[in-house]
MOPAC internal coordinates of N, CA, C and O (Angstrom, degrees):
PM7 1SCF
backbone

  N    0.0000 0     0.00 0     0.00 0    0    0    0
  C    1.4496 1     0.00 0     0.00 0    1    0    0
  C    1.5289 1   108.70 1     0.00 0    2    1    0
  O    1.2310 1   124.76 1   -66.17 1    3    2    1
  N    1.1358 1   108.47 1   113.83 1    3    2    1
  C    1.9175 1   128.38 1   178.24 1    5    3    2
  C    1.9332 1    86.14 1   -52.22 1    6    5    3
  O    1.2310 1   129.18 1   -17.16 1    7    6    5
  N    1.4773 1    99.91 1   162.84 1    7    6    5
  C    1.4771 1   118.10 1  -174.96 1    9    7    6
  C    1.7722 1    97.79 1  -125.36 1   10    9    7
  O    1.2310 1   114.38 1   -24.47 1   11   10    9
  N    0.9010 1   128.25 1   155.53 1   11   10    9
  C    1.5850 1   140.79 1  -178.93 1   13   11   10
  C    1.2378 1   100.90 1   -77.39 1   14   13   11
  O    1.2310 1   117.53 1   -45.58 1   15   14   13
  N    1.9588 1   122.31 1   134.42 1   15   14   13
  C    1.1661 1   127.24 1  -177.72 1   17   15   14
  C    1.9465 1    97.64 1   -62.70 1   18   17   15
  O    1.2310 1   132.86 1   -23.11 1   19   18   17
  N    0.8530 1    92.77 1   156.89 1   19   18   17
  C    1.5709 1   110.42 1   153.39 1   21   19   18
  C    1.5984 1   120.07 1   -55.59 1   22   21   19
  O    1.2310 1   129.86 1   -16.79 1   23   22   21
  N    1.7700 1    98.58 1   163.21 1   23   22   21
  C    2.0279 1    86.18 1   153.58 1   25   23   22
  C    1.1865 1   102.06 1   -83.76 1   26   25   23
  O    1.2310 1   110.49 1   134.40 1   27   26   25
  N    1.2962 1   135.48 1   -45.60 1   27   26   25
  C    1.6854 1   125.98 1   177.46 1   29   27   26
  C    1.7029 1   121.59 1   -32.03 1   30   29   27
  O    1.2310 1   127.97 1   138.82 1   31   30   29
  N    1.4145 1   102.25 1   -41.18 1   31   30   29
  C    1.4429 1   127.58 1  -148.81 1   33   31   30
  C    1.5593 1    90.46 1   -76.64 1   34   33   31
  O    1.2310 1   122.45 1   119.22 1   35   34   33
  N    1.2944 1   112.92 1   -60.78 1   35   34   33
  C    1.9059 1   123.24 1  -176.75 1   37   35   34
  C    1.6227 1   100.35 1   -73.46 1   38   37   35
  O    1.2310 1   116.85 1   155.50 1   39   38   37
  N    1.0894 1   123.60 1   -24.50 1   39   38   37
  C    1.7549 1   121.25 1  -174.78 1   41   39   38
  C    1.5936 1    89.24 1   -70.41 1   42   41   39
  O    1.2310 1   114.07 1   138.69 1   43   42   41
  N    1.5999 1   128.84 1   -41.31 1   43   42   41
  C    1.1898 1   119.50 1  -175.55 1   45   43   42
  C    1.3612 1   114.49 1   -84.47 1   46   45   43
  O    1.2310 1   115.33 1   156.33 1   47   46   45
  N    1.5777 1   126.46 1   -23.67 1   47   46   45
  C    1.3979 1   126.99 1   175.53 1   49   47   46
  C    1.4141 1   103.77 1   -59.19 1   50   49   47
  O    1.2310 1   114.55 1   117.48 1   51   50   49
  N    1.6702 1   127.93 1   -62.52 1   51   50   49
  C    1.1124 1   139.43 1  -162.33 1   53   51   50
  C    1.4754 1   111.40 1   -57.76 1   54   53   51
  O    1.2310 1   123.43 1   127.27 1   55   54   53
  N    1.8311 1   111.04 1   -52.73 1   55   54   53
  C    2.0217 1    93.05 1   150.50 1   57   55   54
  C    1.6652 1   145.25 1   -57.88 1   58   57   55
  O    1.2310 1   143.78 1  -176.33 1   59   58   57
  N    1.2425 1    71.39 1     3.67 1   59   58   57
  C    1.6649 1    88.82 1  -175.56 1   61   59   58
  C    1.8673 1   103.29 1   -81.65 1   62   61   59
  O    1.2310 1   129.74 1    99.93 1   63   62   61
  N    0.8647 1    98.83 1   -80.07 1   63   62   61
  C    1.7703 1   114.37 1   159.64 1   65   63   62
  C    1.5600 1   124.08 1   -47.44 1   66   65   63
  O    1.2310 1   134.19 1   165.03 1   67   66   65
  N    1.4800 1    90.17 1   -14.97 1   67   66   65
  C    1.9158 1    72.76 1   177.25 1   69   67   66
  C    1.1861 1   107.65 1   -93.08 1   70   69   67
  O    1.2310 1   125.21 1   174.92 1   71   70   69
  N    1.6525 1   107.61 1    -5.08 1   71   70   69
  C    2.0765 1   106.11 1   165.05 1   73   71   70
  C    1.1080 1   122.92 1  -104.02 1   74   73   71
  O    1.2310 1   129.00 1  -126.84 1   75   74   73
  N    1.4818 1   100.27 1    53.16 1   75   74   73
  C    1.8125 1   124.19 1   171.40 1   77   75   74
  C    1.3570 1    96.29 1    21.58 1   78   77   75
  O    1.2310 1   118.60 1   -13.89 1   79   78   77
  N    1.3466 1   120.27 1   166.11 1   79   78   77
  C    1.3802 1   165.72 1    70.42 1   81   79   78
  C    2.0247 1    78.57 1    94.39 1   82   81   79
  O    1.2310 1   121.56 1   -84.95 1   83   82   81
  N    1.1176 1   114.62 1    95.05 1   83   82   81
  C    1.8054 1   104.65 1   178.71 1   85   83   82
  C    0.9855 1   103.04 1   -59.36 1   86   85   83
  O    1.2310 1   116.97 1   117.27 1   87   86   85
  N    1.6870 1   123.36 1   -62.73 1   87   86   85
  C    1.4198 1   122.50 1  -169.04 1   89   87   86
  C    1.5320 1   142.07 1   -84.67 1   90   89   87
  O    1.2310 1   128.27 1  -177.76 1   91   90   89
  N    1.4771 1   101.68 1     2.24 1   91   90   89
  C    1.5010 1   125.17 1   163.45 1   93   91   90
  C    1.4174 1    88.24 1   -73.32 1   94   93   91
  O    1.2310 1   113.11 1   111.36 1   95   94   93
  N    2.0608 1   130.63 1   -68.64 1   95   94   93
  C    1.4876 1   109.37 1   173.72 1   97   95   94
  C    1.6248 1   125.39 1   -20.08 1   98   97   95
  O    1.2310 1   133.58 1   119.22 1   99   98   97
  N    1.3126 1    91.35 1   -60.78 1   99   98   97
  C    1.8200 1   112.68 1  -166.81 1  101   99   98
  C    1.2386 1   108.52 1   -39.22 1  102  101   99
  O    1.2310 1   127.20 1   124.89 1  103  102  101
  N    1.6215 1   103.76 1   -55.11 1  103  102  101
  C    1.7040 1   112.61 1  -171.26 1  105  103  102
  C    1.5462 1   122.51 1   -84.17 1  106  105  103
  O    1.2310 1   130.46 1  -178.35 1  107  106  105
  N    1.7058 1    97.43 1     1.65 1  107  106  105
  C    1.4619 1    87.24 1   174.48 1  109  107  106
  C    1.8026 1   100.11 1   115.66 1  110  109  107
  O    1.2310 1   109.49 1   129.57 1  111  110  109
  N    1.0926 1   137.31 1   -50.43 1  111  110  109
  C    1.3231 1   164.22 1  -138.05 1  113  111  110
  C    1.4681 1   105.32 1   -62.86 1  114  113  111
  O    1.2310 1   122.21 1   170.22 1  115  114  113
  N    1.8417 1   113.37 1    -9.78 1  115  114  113
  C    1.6115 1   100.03 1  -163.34 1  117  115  114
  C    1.3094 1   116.94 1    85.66 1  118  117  115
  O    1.2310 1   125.92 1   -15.63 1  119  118  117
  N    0.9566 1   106.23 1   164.37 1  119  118  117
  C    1.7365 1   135.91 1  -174.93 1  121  119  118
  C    1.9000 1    95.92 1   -75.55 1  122  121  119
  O    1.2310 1   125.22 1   -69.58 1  123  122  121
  N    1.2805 1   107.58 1   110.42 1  123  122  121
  C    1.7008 1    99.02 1   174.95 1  125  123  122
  C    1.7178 1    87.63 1  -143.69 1  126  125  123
  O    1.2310 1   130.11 1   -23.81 1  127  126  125
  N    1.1274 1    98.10 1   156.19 1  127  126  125
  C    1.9541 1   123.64 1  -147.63 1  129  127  126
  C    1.9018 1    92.36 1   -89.70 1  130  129  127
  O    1.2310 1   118.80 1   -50.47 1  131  130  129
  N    1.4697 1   119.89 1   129.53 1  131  130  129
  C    1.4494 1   121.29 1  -149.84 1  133  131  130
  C    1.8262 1    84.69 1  -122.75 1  134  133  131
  O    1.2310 1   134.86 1   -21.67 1  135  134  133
  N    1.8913 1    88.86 1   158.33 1  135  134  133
  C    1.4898 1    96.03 1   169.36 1  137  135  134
  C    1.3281 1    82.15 1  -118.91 1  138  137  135
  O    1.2310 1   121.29 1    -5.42 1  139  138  137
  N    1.2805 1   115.13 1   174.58 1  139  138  137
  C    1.6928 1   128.02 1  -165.72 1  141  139  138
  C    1.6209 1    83.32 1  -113.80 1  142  141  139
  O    1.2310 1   132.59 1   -45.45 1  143  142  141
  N    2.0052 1    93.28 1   134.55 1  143  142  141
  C    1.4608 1   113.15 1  -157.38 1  145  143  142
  C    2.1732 1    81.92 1  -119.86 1  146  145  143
  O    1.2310 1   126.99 1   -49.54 1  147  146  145
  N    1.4538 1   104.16 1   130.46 1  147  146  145
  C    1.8686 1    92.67 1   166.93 1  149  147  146
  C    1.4007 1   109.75 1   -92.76 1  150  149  147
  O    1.2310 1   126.53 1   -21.57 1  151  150  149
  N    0.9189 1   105.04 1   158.43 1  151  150  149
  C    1.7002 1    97.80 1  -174.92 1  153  151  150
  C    1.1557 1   112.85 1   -94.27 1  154  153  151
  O    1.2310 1   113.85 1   -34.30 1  155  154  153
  N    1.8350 1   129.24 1   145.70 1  155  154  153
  C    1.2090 1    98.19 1  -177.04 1  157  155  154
  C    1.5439 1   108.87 1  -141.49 1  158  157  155
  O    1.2310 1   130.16 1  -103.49 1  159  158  157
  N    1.5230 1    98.01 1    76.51 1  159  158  157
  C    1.7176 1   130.35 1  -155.48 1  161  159  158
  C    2.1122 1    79.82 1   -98.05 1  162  161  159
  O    1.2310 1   119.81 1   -80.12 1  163  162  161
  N    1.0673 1   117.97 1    99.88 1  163  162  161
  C    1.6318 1   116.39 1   169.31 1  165  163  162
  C    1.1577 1   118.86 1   102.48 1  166  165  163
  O    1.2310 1   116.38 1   163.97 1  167  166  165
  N    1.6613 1   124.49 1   -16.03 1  167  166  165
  C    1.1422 1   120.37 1  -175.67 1  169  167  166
  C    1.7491 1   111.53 1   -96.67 1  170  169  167
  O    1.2310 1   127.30 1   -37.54 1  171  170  169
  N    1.7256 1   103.56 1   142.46 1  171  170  169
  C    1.3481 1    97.84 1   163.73 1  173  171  170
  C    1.5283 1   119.93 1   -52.88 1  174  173  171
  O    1.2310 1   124.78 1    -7.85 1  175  174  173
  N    1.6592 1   108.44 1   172.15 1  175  174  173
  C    1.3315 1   143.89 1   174.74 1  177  175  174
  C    1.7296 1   103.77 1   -35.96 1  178  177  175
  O    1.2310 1   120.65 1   111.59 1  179  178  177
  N    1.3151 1   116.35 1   -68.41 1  179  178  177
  C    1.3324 1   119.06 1   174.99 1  181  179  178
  C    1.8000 1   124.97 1   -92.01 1  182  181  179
  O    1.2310 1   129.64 1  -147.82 1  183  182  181
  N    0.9600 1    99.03 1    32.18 1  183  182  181
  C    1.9718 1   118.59 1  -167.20 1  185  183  182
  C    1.3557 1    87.24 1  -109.67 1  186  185  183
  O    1.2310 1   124.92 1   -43.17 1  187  186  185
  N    1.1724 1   108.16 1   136.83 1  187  186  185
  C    1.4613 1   125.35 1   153.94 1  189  187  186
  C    1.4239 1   100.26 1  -117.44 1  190  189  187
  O    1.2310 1   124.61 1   -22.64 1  191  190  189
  N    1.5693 1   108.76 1   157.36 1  191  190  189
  C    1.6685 1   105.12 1  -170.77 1  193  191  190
  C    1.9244 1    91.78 1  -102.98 1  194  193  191
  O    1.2310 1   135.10 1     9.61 1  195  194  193
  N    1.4353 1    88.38 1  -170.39 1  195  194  193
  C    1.3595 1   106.66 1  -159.98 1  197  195  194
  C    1.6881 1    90.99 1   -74.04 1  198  197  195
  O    1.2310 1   120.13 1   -40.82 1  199  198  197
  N    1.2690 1   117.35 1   139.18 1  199  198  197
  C    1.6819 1   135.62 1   174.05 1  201  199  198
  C    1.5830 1    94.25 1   -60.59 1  202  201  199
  O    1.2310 1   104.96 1  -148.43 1  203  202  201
  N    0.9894 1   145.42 1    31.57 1  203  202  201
  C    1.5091 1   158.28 1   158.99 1  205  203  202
  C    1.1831 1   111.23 1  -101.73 1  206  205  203
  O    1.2310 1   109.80 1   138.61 1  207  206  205
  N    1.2129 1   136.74 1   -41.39 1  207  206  205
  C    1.2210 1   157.39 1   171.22 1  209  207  206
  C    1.6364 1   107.82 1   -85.82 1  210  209  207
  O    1.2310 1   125.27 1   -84.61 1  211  210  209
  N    1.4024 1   107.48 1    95.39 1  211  210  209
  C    1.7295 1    84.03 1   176.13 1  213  211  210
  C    2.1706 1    78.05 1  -169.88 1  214  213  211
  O    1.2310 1   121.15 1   -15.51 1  215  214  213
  N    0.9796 1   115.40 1   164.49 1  215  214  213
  C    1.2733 1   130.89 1   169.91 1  217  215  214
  C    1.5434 1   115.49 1  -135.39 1  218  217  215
  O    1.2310 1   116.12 1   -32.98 1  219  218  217
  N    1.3380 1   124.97 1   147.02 1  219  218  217
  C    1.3177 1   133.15 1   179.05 1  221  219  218
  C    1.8656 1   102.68 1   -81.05 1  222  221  219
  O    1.2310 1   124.54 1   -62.95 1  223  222  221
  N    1.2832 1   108.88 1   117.05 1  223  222  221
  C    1.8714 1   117.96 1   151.24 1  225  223  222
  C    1.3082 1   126.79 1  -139.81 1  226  225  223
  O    1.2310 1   124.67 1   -33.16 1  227  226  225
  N    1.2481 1   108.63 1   146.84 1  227  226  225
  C    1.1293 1   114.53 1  -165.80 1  229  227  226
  C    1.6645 1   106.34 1   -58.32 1  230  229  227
  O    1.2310 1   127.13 1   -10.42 1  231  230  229
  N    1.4382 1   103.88 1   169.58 1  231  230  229
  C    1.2312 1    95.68 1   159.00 1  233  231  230
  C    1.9850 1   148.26 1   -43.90 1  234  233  231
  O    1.2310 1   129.09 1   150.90 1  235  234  233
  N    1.3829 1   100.09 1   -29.10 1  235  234  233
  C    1.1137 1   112.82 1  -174.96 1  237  235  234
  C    1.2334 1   123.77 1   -74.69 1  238  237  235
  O    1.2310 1   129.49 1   132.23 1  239  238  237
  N    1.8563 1    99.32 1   -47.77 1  239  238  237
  C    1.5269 1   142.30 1   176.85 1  241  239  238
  C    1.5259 1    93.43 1   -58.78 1  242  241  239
  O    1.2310 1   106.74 1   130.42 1  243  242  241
  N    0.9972 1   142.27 1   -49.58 1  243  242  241
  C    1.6512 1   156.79 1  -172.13 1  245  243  242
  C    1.1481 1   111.71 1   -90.42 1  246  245  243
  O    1.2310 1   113.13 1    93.60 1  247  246  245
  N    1.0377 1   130.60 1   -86.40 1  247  246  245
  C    2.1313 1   116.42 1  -179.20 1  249  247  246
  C    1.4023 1   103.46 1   -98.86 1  250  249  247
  O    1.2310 1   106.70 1   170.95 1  251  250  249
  N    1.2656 1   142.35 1    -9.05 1  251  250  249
  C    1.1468 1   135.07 1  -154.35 1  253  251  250
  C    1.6930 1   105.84 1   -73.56 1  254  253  251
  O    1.2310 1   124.84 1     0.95 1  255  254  253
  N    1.2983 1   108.31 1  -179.05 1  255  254  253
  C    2.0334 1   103.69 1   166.66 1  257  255  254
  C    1.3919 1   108.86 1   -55.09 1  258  257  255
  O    1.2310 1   126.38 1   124.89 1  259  258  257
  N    1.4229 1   105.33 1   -55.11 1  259  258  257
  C    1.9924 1    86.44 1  -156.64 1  261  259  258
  C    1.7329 1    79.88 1  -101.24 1  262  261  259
  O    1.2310 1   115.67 1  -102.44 1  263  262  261
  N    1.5687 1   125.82 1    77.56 1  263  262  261
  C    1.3228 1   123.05 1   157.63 1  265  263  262
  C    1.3941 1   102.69 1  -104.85 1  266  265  263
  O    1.2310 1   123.58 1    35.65 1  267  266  265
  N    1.5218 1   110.75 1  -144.35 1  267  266  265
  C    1.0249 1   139.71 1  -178.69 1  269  267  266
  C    1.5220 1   113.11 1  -107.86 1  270  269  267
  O    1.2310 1   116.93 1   137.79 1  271  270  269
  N    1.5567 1   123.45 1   -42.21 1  271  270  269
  C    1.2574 1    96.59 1  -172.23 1  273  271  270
  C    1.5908 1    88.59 1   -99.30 1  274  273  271
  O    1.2310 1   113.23 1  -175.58 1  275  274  273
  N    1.4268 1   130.41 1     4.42 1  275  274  273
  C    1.4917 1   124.47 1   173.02 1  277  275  274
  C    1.4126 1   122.61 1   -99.57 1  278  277  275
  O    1.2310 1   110.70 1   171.32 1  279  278  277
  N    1.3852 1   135.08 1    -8.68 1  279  278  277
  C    1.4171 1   141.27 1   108.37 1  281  279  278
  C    1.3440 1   138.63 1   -50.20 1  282  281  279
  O    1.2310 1   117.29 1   150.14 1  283  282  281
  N    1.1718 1   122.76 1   -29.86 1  283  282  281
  C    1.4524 1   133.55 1   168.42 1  285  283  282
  C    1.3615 1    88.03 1    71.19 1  286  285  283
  O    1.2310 1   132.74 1   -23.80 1  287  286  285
  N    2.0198 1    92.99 1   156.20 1  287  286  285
  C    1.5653 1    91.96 1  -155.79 1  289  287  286
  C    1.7766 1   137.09 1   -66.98 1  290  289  287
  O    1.2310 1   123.55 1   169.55 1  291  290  289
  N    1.8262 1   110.80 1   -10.45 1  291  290  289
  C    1.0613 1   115.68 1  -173.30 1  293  291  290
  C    1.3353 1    95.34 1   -85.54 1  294  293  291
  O    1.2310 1   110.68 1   130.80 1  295  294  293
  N    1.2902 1   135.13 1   -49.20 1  295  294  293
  C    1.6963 1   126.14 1   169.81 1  297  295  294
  C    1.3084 1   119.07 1   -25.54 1  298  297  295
  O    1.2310 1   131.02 1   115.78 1  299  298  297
  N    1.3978 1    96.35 1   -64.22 1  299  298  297
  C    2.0480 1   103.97 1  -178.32 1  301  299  298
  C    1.0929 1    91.27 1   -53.79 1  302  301  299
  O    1.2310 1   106.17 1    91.11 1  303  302  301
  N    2.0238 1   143.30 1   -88.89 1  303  302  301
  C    1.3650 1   117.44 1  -157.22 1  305  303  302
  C    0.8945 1   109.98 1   -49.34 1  306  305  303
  O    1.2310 1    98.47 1   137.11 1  307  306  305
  N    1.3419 1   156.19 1   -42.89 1  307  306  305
  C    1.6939 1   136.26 1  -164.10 1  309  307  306
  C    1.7725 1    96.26 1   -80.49 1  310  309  307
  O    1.2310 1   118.20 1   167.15 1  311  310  309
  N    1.2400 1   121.03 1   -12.85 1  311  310  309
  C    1.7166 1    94.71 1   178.95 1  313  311  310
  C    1.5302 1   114.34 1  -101.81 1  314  313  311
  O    1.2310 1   128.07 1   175.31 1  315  314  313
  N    1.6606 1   102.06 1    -4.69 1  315  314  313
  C    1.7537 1   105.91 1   176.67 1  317  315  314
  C    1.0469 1   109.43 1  -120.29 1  318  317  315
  O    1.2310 1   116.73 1   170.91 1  319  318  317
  N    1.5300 1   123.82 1    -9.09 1  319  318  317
  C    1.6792 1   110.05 1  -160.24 1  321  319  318
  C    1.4627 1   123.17 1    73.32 1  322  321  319
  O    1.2310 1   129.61 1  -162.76 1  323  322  321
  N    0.6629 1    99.09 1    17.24 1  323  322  321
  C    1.7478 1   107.37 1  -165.36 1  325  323  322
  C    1.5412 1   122.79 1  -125.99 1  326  325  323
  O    1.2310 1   100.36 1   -48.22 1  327  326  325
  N    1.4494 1   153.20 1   131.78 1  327  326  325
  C    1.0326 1   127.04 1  -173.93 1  329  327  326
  C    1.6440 1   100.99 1  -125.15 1  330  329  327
  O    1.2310 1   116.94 1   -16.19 1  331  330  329
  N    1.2955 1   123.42 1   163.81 1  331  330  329
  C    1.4007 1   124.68 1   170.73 1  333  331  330
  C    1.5077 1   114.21 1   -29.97 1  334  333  331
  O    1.2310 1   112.23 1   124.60 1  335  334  333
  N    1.2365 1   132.27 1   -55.40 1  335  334  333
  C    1.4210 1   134.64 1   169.83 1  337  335  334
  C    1.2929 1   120.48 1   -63.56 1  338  337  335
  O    1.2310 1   118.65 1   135.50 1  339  338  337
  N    1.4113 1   120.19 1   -44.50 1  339  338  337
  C    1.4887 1   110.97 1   150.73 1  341  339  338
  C    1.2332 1   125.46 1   -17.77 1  342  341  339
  O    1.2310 1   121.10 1   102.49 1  343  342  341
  N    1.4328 1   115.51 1   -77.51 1  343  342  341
  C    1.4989 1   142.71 1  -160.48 1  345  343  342
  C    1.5877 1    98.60 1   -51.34 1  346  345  343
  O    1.2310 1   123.35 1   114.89 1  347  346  345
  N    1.8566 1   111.18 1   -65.11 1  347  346  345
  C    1.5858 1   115.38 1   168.32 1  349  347  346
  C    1.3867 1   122.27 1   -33.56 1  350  349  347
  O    1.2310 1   122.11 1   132.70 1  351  350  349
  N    1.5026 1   113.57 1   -47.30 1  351  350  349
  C    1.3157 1   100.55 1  -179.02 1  353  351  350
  C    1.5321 1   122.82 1   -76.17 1  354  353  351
  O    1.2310 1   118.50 1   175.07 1  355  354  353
  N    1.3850 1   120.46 1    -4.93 1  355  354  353
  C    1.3517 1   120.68 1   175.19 1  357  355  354
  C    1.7388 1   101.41 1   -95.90 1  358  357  355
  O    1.2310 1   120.75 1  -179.86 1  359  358  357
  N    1.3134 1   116.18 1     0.14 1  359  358  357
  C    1.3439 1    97.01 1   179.54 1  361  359  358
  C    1.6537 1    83.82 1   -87.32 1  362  361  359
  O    1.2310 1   129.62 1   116.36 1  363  362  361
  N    1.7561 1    99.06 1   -63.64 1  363  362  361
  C    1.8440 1    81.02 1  -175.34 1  365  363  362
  C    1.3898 1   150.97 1   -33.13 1  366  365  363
  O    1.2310 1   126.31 1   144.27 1  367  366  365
  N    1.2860 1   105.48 1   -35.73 1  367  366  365
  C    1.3695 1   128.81 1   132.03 1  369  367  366
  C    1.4771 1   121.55 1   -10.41 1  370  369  367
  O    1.2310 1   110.27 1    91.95 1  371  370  369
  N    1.3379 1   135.88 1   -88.05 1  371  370  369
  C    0.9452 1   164.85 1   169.47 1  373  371  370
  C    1.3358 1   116.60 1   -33.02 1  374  373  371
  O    1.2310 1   125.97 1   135.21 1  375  374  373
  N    1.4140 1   106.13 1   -44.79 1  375  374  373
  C    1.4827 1   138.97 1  -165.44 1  377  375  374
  C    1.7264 1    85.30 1   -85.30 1  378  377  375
  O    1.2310 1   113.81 1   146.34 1  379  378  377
  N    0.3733 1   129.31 1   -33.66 1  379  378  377
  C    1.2526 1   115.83 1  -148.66 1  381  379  378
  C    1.9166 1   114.81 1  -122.99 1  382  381  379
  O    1.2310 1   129.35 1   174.52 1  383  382  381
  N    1.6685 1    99.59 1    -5.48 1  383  382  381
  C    1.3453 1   131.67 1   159.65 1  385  383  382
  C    1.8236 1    94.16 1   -73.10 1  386  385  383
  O    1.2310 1   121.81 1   130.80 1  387  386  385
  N    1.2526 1   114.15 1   -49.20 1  387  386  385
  C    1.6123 1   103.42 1  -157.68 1  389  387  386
  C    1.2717 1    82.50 1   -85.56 1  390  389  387
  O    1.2310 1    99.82 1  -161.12 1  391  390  389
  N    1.3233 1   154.07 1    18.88 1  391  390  389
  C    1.5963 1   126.63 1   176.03 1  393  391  390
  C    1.8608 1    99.80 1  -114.90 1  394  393  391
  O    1.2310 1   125.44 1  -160.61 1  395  394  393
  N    1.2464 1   107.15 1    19.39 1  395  394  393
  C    1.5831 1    94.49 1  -174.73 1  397  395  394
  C    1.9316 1    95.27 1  -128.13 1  398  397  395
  O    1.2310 1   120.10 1   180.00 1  399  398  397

């Protein structure tokens, strides 16, 4: 049984998503409007990781065909170069551009 985010927990989801779509950024694509993706670099089958761990993608980038959970994850790295931890560290990145 999943546990209820925090206010901390959604204060960090909601910056997460308000910097749209990481890899539409990445590729050039513009500013496009993100659902918050968890990453799931270590976790078992039925694990969701900690709402700390999560990156903004668009819809497409995220369930769509050429996403992540619609490529599954070795597809997406071989079709972006990029791996789930990748992606995190450019949100952190980012995150952490808007706090200075």
């Amino acid at each position: 049984m999943s546990r209820a985010a925090t206010a901390a927990e959604k204060r960090h989801m909601g910056r997460v998503a308000a910097l749209g779509c990481i890899l539409c950024d990445h590729l050039g694509l513009g500013a496009t409007p993100a659902q918050v993706h968890h990453i799931r670099e270590g976790q078992g089958m039925s694990q969701r990781a900690s709402n700390y761990l999560t990156v903004g993608l668009c819809p497409e980038h995220h369930t769509g065909k050429s996403g992540l959970h619609g490529l599954g994850t070795n597809a997406f790295e071989r079709t972006y170069g990029l791996s789930e931890l990748d992606l995190l560290a450019m949100v952190v990145e980012r995150l952490g551009a808007k706090c200075r």
